[in-house]
N, C-alpha and C positions, 0 to 999 in steps of 0.2 A: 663224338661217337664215330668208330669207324664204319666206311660206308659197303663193309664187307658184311651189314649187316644180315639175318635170314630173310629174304623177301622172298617171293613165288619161284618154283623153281625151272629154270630153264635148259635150255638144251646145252648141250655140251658146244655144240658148232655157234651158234645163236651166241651164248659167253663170247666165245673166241675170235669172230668174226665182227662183233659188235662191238668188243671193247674201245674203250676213249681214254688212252694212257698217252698222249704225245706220243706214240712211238714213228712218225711219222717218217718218210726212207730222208736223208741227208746227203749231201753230196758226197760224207765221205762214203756212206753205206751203195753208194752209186757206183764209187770209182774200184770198193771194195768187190765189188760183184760182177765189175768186169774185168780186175786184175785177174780173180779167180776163173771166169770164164775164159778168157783167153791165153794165160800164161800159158797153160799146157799147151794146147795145140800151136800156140807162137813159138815156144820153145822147142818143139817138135822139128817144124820148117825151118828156125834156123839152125839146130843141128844137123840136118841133113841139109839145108845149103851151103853151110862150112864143108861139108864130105865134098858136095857138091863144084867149090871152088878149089878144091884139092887143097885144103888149110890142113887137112890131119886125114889119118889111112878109115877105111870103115869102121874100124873095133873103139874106134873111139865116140863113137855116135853117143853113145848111153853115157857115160863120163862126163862128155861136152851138156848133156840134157842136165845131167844132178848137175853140175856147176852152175847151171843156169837158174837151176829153183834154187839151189842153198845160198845163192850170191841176191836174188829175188830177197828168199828172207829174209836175210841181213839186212838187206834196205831198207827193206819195209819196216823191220822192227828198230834200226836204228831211225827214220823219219818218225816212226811214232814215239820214238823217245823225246826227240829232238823237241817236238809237237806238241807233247802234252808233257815234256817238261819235267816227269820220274824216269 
């Protein structure tokens, strides 16, 4: 029998905060959470350090920024390919 059975009924926070499903964080949910935190603002400074070493004129700031997330994705979803193998 499933263990979703009616038993007493609890809080909404109490469920969600208590549950016991292995969801527990992994290294890859680790490395995931700091690509996402830092890519942006990484990506930021090194576009404007490229402006910076005179690599390319100002207008190219935001250009340089999207190449750098959409070359980010592609990586990442090709390593996840790679990775788990679909």
């Amino acid at each position: 029998m499933g263990r979703d059975t009616p038993t007493e009924p609890k809080d909404v926070k109490d469920r969600g905060l208590h549950a016991r499903h292995a969801g527990d964080p992994t290294l890859a949910s680790y490395l995931s959470s700091f690509l996402f935190a830092l890519s942006v603002p990484g990506f930021v400074l090194l576009s404007y350090a490229g402006y910076w070493q005179g690599w390319y004129p100002y207008s190219w700031i935001l250009g340089v920024f999207g190449g750098l997330m959409a070359a980010t994705i592609a990586l990442v979803f090709a390593l996840m390919h790679v990775l788990t193998g679909r």
